[in-house]
N, C-alpha and C positions, 0 to 999 in steps of 0.2 A: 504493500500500500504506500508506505513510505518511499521508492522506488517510483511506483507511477505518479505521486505527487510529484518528484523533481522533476522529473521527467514534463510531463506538464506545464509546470513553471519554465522550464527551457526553452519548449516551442512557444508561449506564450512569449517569450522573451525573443527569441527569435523574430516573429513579428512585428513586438516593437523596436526591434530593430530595424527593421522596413521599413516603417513608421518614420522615426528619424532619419533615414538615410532618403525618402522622400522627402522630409522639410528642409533639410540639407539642400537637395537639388533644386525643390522650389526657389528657393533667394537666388542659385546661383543663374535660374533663367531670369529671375529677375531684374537681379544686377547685371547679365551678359549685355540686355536692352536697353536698360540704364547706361552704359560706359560709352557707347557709339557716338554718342555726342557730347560727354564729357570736356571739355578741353584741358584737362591732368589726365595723364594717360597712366595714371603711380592705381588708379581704381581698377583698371584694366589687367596690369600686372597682378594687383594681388589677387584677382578671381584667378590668373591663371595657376598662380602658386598654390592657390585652395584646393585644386584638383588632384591632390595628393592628398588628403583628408578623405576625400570621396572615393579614393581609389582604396585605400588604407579600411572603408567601411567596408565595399565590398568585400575584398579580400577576408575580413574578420565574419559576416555572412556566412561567406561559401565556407571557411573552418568552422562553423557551429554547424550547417547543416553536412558536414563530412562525420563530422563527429556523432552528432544524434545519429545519421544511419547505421554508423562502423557499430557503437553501442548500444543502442535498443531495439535494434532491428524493427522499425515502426511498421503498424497496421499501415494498408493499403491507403484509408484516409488520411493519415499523419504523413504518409509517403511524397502523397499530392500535394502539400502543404511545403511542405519541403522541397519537392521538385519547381512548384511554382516560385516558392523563394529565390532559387537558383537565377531561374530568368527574371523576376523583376526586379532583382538586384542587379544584376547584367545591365537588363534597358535601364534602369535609373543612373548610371556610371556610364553608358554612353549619352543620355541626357549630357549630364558634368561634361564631359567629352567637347559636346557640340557647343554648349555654352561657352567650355575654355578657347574654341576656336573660333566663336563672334568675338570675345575680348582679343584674341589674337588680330582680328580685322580693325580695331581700335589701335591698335601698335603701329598699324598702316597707313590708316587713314582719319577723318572726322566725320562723322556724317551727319548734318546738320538738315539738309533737303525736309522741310513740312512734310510732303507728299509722301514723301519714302520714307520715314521715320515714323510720321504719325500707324502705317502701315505693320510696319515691323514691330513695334511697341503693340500694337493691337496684338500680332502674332502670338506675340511672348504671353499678354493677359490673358488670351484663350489658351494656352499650353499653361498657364498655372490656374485657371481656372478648374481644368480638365484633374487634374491632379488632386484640386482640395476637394473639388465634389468627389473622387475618386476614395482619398480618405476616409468620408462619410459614409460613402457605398456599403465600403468593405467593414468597417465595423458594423453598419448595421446590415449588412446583407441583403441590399437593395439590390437586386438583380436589375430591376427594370431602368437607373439610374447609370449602373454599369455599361447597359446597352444604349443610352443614351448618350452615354462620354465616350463610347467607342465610334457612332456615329457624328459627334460633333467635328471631328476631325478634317472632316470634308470644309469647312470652315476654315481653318488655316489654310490649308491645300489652296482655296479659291483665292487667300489674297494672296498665295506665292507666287499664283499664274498672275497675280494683275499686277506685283511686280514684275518679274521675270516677263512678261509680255511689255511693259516700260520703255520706250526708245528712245524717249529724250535723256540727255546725258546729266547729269548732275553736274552743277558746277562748270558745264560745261568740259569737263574730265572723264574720259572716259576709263581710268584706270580706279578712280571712287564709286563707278558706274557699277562697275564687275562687282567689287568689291561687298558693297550694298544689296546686288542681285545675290552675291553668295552667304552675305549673312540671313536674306529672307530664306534660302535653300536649309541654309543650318537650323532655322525654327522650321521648316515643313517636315527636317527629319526629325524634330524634337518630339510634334505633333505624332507623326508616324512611331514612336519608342513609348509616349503616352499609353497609346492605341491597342500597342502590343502588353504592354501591362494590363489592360483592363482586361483584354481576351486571359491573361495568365488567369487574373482577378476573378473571372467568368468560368472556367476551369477549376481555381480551388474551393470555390462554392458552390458547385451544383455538377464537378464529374466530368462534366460533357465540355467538348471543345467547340468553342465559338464559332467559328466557321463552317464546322459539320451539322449544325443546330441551323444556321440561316440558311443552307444553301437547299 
């Protein structure tokens, strides 16, 4: 008994460990949005430095769920729980990823443009939008909330096309041009890593794999 209490407490700990390592990457989509127009570019650096924090959770993650398998040999449902931790620990550290490589795009350039920033900031607030209703989902096992932040995604996607379709040059520069088109690219795959959490999400609540369920 004593045994499957810690045991318990581990995967529960586990979790929130997700937990955190989700509010972690929340700020850092944040702040990646935040920096592009900064004019101290010292914001930008230290998002990038941060990204050793995020690496460093995952990492600790994936040794808890090695560990809980190697010794408790978990039930099939505790299995799932576990396996989906694996990958939304993963998407959440290539989150961090994509974010450290918009701050990287700040090392390069400024990007000031109304039009294109007002844009890309919209991006980011539906990619943390996507996230904290995600939190809510999952603890309270709102299936139908899940399936809703898995299709909001198409939302981001639509304003990457309306940048990335953009042909007037910024600034008249075309090399802030690229720049700005590929920091919108970096929030559409933010969006797209969101997406694939909530199907993990969607899988350790009810079994079934999200895409063999809609199609």
């Amino acid at each position: 008994m004593v045994i499957r209490e810690k045991y318990e407490g581990e995967l529960k700990a586990l979790i929130e460990d997700l937990f955190e390592l989700g509010k972690e990457v929340y700020n850092m989509i944040e702040q990646s949005v935040s920096v592009l127009s900064d004019e101290d570019k010292k914001n930008a650096r230290a998002l990038i430095d941060y990204d050793s924090k995020i690496n460093k959770m995952e990492y600790d993650i994936n040794e808890k769920v090695v560990m809980l398998i190697t010794k408790q040999q978990p039930m099939a449902t505790d299995l799932r729980v576990m396996i989906s931790a694996l990958k939304i620990a993963s998407e959440l550290e290539r989150i961090a990823d994509n974010s450290t490589n918009i701050a990287q795009i700040r090392k390069r350039v400024i990007i000031t443009d109304y039009f294109i920033l007002t844009r890309l900031k919209t991006m980011g607030k539906l990619a943390m939008l996507m996230l904290k209703d995600l939190e809510n989902a999952i603890r309270n096992k709102d299936i139908l909330l899940i399936k809703e932040i898995i299709e909001r995604d198409t939302d981001i996607d639509d304003l990457y096309r309306e940048i990335s379709n953009t042909t007037y040059l910024i600034d008249d520069d075309p090399f802030i041009s690229t720049q700005a088109h590929l920091a919108a690219r970096y929030l559409e795959r933010i969006g797209d890593h969101i997406k694939n959490i909530s199907e993990s999400c969607y899988y350790y609540i009810t079994g079934e794999h999200y895409e063999s369920i809609e199609k």
